[in-house]
C-alpha positions as protocol buffer text, in pm:
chain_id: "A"
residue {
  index: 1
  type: UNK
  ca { x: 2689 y: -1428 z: -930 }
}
residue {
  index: 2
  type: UNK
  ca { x: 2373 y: -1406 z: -751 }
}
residue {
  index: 3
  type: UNK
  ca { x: 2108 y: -1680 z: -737 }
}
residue {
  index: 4
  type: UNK
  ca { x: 1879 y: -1437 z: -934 }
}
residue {
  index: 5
  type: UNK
  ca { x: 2168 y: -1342 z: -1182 }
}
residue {
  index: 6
  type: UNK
  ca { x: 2246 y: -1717 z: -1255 }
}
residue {
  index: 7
  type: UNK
  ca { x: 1845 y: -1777 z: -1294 }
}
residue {
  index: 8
  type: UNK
  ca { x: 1832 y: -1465 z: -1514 }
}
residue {
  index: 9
  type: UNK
  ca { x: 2120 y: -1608 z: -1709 }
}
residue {
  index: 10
  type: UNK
  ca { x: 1937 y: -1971 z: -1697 }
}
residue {
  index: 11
  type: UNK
  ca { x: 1617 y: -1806 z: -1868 }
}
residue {
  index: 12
  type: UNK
  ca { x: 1799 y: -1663 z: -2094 }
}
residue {
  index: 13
  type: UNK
  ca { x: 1980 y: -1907 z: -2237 }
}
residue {
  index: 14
  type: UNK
  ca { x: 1735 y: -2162 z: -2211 }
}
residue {
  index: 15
  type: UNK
  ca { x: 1495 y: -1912 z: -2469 }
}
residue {
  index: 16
  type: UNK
  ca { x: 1779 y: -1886 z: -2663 }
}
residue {
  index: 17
  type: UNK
  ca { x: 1767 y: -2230 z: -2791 }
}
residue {
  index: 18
  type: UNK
  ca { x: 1397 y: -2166 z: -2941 }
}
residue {
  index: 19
  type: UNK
  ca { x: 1410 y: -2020 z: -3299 }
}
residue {
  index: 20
  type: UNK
  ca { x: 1127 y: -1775 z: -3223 }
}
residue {
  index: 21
  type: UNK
  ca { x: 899 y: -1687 z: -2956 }
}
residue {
  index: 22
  type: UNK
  ca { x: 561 y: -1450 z: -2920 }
}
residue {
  index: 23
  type: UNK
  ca { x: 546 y: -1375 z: -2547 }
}
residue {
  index: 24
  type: UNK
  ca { x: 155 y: -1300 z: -2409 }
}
residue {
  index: 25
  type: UNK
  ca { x: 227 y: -978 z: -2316 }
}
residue {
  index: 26
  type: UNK
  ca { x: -54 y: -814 z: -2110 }
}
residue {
  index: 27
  type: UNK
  ca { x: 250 y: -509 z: -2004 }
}
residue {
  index: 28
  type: UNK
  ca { x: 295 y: -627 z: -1621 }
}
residue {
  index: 29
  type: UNK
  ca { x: 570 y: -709 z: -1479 }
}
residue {
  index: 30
  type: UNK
  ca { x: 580 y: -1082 z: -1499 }
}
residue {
  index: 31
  type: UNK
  ca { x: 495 y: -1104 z: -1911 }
}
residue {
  index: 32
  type: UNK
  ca { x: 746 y: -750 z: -1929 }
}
residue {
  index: 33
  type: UNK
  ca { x: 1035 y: -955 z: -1803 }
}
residue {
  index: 34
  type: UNK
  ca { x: 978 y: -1293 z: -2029 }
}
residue {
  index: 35
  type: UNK
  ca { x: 922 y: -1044 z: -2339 }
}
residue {
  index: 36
  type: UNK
  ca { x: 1276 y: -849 z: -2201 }
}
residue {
  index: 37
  type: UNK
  ca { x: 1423 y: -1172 z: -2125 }
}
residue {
  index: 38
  type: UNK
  ca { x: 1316 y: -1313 z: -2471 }
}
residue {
  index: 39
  type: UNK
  ca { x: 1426 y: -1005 z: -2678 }
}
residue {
  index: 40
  type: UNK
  ca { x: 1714 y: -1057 z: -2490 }
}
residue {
  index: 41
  type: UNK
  ca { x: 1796 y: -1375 z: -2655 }
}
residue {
  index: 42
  type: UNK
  ca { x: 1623 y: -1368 z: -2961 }
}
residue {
  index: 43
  type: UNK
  ca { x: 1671 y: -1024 z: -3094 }
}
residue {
  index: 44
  type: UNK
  ca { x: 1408 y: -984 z: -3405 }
}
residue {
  index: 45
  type: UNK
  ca { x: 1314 y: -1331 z: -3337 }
}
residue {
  index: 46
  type: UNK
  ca { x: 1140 y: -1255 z: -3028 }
}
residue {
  index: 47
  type: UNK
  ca { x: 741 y: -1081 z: -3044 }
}
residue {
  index: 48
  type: UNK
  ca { x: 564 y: -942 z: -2751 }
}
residue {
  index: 49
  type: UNK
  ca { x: 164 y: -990 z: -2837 }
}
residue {
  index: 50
  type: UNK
  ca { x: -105 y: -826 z: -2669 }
}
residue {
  index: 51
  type: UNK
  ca { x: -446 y: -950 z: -2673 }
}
residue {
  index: 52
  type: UNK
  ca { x: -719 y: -661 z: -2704 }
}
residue {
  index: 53
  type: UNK
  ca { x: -1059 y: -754 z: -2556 }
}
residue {
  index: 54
  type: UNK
  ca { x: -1345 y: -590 z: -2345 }
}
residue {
  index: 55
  type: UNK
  ca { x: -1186 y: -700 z: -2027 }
}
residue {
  index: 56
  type: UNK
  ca { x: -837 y: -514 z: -2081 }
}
residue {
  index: 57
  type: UNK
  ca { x: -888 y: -104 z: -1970 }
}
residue {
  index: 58
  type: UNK
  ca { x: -756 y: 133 z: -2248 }
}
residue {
  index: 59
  type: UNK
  ca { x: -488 y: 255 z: -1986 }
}
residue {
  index: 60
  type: UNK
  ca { x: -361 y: -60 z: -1970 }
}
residue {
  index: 61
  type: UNK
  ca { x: -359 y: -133 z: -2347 }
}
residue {
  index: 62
  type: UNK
  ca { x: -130 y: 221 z: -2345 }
}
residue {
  index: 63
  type: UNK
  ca { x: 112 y: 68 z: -2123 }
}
residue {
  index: 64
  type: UNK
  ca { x: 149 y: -234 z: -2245 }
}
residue {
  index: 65
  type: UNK
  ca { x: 276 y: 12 z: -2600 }
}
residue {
  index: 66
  type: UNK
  ca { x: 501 y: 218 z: -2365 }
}
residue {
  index: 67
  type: UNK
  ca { x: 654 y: -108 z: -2233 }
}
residue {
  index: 68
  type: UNK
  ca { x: 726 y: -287 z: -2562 }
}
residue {
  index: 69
  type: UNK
  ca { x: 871 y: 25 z: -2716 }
}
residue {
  index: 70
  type: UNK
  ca { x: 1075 y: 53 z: -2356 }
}
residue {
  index: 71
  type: UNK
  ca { x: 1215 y: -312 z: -2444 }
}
residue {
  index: 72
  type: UNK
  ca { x: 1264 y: -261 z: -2793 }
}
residue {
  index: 73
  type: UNK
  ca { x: 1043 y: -559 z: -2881 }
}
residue {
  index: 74
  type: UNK
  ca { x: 838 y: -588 z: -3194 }
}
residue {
  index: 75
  type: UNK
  ca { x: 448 y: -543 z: -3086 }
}
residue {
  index: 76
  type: UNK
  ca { x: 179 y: -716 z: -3188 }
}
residue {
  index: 77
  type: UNK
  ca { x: -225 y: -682 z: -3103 }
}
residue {
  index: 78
  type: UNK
  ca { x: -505 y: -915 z: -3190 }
}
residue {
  index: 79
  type: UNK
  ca { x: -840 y: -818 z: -3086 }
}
residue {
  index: 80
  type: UNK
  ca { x: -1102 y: -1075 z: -2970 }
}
residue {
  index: 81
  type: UNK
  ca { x: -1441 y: -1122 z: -2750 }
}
residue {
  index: 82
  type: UNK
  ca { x: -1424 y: -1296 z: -2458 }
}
residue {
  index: 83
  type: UNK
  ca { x: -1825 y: -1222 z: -2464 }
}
residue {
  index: 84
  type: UNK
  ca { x: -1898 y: -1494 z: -2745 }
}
residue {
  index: 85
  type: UNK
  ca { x: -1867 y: -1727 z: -2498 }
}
residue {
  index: 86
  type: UNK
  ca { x: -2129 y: -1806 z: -2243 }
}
residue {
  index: 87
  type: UNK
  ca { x: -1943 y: -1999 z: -2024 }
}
residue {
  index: 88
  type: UNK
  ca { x: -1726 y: -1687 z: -1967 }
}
residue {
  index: 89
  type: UNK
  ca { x: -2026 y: -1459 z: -1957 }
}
residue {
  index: 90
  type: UNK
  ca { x: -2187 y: -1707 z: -1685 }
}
residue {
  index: 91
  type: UNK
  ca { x: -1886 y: -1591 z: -1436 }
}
residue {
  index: 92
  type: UNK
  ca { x: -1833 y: -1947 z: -1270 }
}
residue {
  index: 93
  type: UNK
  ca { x: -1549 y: -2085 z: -1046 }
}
residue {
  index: 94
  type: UNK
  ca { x: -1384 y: -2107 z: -1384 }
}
residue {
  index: 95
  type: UNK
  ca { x: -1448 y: -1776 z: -1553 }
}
residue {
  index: 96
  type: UNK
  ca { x: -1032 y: -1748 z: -1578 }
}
residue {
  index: 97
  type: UNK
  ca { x: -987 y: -2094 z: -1728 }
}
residue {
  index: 98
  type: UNK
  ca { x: -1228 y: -1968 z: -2001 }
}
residue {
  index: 99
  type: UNK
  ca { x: -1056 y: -1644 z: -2041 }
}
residue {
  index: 100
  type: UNK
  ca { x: -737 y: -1771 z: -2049 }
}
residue {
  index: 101
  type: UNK
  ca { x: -795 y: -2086 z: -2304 }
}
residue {
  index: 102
  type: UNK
  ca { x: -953 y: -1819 z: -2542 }
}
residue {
  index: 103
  type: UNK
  ca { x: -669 y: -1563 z: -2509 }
}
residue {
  index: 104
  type: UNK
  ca { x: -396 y: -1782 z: -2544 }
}
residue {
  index: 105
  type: UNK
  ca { x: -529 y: -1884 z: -2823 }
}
residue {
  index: 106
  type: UNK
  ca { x: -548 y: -1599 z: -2954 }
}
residue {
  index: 107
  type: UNK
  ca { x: -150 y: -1598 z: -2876 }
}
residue {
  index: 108
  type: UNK
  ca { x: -128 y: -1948 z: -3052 }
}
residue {
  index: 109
  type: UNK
  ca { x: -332 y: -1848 z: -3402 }
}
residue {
  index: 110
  type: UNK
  ca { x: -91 y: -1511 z: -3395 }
}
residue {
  index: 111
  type: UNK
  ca { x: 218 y: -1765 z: -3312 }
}
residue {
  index: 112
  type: UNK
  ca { x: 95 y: -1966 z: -3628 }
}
residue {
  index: 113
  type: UNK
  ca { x: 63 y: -1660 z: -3863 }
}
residue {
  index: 114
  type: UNK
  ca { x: 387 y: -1503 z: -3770 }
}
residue {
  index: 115
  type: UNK
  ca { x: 626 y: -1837 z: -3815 }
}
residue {
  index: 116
  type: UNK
  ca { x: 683 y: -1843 z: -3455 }
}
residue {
  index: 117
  type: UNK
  ca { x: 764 y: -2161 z: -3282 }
}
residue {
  index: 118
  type: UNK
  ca { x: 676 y: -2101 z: -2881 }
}
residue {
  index: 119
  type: UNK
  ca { x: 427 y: -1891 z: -2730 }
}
residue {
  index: 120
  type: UNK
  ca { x: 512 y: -1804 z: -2393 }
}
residue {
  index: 121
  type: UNK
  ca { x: 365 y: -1637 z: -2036 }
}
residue {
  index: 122
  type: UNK
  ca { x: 397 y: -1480 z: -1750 }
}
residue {
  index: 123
  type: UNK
  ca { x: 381 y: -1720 z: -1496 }
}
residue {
  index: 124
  type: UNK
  ca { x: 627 y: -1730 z: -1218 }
}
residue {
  index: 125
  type: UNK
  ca { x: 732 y: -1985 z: -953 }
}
residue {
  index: 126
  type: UNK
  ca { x: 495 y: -1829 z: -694 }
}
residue {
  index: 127
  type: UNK
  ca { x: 153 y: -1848 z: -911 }
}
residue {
  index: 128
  type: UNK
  ca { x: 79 y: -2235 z: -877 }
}
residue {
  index: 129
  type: UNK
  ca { x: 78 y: -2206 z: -475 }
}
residue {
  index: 130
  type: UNK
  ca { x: -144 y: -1864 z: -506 }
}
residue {
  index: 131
  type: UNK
  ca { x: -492 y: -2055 z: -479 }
}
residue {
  index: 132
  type: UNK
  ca { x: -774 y: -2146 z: -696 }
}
residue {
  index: 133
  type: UNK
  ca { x: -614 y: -2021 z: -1003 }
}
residue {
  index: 134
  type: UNK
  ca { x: -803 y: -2236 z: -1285 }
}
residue {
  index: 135
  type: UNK
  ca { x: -681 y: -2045 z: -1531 }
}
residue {
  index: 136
  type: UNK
  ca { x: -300 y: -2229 z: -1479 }
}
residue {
  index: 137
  type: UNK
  ca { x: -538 y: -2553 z: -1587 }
}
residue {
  index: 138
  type: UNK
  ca { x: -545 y: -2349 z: -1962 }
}
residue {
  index: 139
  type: UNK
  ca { x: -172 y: -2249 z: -1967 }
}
residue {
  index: 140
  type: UNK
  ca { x: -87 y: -2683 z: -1919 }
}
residue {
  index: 141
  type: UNK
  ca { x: -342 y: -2768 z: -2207 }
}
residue {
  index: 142
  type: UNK
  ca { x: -217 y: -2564 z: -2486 }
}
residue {
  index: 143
  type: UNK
  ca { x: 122 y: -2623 z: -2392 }
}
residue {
  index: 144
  type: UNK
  ca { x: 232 y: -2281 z: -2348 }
}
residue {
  index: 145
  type: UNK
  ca { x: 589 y: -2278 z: -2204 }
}
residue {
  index: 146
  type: UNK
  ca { x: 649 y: -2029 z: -1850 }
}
residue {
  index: 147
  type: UNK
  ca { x: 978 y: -1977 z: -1843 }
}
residue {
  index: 148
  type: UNK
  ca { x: 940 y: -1787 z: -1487 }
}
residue {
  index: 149
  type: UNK
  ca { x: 823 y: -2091 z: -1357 }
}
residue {
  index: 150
  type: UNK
  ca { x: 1034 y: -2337 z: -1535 }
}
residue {
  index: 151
  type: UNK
  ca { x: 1373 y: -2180 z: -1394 }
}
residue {
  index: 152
  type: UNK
  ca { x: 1195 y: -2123 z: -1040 }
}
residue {
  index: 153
  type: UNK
  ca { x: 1159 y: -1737 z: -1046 }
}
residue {
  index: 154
  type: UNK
  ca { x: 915 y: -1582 z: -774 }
}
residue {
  index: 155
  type: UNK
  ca { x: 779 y: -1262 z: -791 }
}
residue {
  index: 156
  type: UNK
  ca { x: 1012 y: -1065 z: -575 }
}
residue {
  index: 157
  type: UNK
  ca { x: 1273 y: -1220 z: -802 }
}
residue {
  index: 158
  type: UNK
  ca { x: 1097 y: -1126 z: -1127 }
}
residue {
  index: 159
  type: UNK
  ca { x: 1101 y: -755 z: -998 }
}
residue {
  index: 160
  type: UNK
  ca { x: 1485 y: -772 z: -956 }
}
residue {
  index: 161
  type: UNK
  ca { x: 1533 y: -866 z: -1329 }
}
residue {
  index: 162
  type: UNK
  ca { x: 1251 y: -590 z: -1401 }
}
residue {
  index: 163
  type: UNK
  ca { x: 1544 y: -366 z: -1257 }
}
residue {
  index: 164
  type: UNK
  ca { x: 1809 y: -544 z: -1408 }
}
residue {
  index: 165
  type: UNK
  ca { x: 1654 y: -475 z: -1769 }
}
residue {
  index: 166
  type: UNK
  ca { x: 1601 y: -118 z: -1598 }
}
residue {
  index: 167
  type: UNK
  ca { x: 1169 y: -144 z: -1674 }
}
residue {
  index: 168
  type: UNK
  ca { x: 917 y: 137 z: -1528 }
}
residue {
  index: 169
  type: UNK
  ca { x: 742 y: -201 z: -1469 }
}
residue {
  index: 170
  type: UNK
  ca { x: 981 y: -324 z: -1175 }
}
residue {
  index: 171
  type: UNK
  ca { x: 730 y: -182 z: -855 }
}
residue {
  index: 172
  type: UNK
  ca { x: 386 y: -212 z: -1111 }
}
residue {
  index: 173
  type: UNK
  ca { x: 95 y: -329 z: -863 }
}
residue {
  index: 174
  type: UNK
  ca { x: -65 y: -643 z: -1013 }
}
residue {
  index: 175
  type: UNK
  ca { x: -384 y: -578 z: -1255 }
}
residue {
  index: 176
  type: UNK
  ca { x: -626 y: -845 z: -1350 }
}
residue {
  index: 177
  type: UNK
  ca { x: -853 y: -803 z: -1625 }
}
residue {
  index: 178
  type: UNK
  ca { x: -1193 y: -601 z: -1559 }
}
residue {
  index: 179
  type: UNK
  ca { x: -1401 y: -897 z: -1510 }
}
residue {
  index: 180
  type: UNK
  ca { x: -1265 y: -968 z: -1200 }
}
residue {
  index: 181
  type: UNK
  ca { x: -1409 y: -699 z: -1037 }
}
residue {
  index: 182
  type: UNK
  ca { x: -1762 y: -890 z: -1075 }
}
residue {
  index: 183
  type: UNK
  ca { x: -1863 y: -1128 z: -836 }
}
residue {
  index: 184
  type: UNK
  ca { x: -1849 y: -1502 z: -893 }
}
residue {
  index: 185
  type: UNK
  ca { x: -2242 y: -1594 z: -1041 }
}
residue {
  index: 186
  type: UNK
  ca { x: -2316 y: -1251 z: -1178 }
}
residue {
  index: 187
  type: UNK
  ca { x: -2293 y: -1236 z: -1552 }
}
residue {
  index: 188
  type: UNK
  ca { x: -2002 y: -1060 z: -1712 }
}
residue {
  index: 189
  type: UNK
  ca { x: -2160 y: -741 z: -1956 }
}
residue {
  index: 190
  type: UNK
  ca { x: -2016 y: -521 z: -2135 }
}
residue {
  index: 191
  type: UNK
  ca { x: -2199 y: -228 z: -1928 }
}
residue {
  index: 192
  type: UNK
  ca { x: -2088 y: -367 z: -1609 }
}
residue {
  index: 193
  type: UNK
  ca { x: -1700 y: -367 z: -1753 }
}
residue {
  index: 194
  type: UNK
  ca { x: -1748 y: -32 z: -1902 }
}
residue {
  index: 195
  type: UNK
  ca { x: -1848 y: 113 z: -1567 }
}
residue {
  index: 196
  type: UNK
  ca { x: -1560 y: -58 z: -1373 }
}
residue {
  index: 197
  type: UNK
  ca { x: -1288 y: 58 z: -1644 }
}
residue {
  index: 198
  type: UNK
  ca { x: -1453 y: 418 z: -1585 }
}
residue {
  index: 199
  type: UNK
  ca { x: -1473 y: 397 z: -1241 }
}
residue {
  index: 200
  type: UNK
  ca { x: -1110 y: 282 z: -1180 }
}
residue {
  index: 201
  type: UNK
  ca { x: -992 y: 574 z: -1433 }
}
residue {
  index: 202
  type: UNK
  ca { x: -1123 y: 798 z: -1136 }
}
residue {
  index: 203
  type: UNK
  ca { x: -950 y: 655 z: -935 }
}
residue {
  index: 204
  type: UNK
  ca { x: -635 y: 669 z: -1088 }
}
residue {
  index: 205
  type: UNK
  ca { x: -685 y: 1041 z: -1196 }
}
residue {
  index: 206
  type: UNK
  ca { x: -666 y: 1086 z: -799 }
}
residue {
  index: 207
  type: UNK
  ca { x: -321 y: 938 z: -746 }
}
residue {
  index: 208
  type: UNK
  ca { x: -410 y: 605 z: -613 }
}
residue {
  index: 209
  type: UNK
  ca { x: -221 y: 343 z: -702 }
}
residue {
  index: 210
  type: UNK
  ca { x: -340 y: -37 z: -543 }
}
residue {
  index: 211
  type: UNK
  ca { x: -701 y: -12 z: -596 }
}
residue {
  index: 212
  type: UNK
  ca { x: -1016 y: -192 z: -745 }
}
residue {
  index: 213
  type: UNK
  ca { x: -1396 y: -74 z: -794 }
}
residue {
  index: 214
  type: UNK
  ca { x: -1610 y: -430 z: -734 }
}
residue {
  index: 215
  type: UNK
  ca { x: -1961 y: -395 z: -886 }
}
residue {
  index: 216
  type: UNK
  ca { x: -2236 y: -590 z: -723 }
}
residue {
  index: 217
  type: UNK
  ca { x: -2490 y: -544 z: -940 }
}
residue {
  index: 218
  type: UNK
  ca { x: -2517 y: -173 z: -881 }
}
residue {
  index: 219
  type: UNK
  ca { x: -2319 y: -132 z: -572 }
}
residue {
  index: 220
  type: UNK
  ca { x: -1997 y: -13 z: -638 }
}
residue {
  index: 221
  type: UNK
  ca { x: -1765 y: -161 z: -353 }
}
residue {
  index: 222
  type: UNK
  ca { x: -1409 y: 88 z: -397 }
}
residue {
  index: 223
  type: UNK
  ca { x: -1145 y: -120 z: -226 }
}
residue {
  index: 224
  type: UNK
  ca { x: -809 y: 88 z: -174 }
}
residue {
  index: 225
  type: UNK
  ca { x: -443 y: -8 z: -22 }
}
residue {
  index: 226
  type: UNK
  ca { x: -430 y: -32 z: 356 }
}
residue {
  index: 227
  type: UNK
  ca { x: -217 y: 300 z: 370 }
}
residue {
  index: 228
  type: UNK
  ca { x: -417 y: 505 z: 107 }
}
residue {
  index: 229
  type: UNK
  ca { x: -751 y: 468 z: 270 }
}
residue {
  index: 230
  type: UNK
  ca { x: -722 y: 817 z: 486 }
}
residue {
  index: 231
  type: UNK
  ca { x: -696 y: 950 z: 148 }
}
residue {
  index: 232
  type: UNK
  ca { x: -999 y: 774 z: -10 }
}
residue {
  index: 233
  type: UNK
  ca { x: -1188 y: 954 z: 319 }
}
residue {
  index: 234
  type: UNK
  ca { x: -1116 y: 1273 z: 221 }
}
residue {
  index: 235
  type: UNK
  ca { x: -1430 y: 1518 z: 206 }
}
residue {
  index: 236
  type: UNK
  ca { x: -1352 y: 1628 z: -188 }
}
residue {
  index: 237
  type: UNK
  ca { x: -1291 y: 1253 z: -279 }
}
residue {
  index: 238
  type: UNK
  ca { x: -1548 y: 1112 z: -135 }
}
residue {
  index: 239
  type: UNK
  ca { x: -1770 y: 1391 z: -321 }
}
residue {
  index: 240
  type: UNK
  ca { x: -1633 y: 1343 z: -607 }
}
residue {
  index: 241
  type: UNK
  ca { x: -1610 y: 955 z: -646 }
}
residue {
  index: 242
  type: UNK
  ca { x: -1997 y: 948 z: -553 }
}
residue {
  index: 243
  type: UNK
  ca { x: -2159 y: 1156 z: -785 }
}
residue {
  index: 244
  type: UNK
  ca { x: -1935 y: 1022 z: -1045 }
}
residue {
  index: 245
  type: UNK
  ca { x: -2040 y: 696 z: -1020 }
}
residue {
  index: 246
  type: UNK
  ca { x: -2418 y: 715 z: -963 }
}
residue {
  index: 247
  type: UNK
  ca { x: -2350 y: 906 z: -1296 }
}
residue {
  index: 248
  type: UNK
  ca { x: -2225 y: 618 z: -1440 }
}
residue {
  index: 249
  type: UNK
  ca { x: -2542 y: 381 z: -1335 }
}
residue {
  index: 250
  type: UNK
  ca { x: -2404 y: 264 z: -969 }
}
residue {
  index: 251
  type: UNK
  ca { x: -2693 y: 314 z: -734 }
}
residue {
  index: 252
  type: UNK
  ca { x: -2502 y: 274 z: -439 }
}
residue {
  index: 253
  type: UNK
  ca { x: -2151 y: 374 z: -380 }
}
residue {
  index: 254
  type: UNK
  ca { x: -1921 y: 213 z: -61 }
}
residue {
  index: 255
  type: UNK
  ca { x: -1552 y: 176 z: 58 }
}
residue {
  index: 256
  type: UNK
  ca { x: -1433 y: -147 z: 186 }
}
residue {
  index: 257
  type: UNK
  ca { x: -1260 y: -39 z: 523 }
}
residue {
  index: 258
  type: UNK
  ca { x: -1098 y: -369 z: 485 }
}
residue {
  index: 259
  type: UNK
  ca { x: -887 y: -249 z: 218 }
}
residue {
  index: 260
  type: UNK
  ca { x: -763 y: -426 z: -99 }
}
residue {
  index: 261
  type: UNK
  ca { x: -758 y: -778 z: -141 }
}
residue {
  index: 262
  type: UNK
  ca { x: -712 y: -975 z: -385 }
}
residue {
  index: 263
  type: UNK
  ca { x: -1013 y: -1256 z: -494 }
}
residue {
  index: 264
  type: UNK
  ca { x: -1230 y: -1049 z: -296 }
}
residue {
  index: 265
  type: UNK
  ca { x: -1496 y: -1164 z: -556 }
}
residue {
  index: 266
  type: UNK
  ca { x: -1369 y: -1519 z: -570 }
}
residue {
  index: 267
  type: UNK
  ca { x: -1560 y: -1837 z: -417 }
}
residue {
  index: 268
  type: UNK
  ca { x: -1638 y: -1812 z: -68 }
}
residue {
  index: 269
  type: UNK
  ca { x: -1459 y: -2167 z: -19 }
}
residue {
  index: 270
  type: UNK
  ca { x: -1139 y: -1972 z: -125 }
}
residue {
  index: 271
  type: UNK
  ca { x: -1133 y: -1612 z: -47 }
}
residue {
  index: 272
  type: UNK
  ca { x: -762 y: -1580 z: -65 }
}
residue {
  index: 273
  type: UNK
  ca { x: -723 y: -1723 z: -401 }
}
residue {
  index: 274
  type: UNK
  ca { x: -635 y: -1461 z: -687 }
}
residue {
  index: 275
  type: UNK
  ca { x: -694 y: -1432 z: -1059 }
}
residue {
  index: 276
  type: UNK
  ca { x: -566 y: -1133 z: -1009 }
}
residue {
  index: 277
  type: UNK
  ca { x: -296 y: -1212 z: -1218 }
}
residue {
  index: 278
  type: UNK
  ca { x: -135 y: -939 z: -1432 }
}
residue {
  index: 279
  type: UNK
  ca { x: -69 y: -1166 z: -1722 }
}
């Protein structure tokens, strides 16, 4: 047995002992292998629940269907506003821990309703060394259990078992929610996520697959993977993607030659630090 197979088996077992679980289940590959991993165990007893907001794009609210029906997991989706609340709105250094208390507890209240005992996430042993990550601080205070982390599973690891179970999910780029494409200190609308979810549909339509479309308050910074940005220089893209998205109110339109990166957007005093987590 491998060291992944016998932390695989650890998981599962271990979730096995709970007499339910609802697994926050965003449809990336870290919350896709808990809710596998949990269905695994658990049978009907397991729930996969997604949490419908203006920060989650419509395509991803699709997958995260195709992947529960892919598992064979029951589905759940709860709608709330992560708007209502001005400290999220007011895009600080802790804009995620905001986020992430109010959608978990969205996870919780649905937990409660449903009879389930444990609400569990996404996050694996890698996350808590990723940089400022404040929204980890939220996961700790409601006391929502990460079996990933708990039995030491990275993320190269996590997209083994994605194989194992046999998920479209296994090679899935990471996706954080919308409102990480605004810069730290500019307020989070809903115009300014509406134009990033349309903007990044663009993209997509084009065949690009590690991308994001930063908004600066009207300049629309398009950052693409290292090895895609010939492509993004291409005469008809670059056409295209510009009139496209002064249509949609960006009065200036730019590609980062750097590339992506994630936390682009975060504080200065951490650049490297992610909430680009896909959970």
């Amino acid at each position: 047995m491998t060291t992944v197979e016998a932390k695989l088996a650890a998981a599962r077992d271990e979730l096995a002992t709970h007499d339910g679980i609802l697994v926050a289940f965003s449809g990336g590959v870290d919350s896709s292998v808990v809710a596998a991993l949990a269905h695994d165990a658990l049978g009907d007893d397991a729930v996969a629940c997604t949490a419908k907001s203006e920060t989650l794009p419509a395509a991803e609210l699709e997958d995260a269907k195709r992947v529960a029906d892919e598992i064979g997991i029951r589905h759940e989706i709860v709608s709330f506003s992560e708007l209502e609340s001005d400290e999220f709105v007011a895009n600080d250094d802790d804009r995620c821990y905001h986020c992430r208390t109010m959608r978990l507890g969205e996870m919780e209240d649905a937990a409660r309703e449903l009879g389930v005992e444990t609400v569990c996430d996404g996050t694996n042993a890698d996350d808590p060394g990723a940089g400022h990550r404040p929204g980890l601080q939220a996961v700790d205070e409601l006391d929502v259990h990460s079996p990933l982390l708990a039995h030491d599973i990275a993320k190269d690891e996590v997209r083994m078992i994605a194989e194992h179970y046999g998920l479209s999910v296994a090679d899935k780029p990471s996706m954080a929610c919308l409102s990480s494409r605004i810069p730290t200190g500019l307020e989070v609308t809903d115009d300014r996520l509406t134009r990033v979810e349309q903007a990044e549909a663009l993209l997509r339509q084009w065949g690009f697959d590690q991308f994001r479309v930063r908004d600066h308050d009207g300049l629309a910074r398009i950052e693409v993977a290292p090895d895609e940005l010939d492509r993004a220089l291409d005469r008809g893209f670059v056409e295209t993607v510009r009139d496209a998205l002064s249509d949609l109110g960006f009065e200036h339109v730019t590609l980062d030659l750097h590339g992506y990166r994630t936390g682009s957007v975060s504080p200065a005093t951490d650049a490297a630090a992610t909430t680009e987590s896909d959970d």
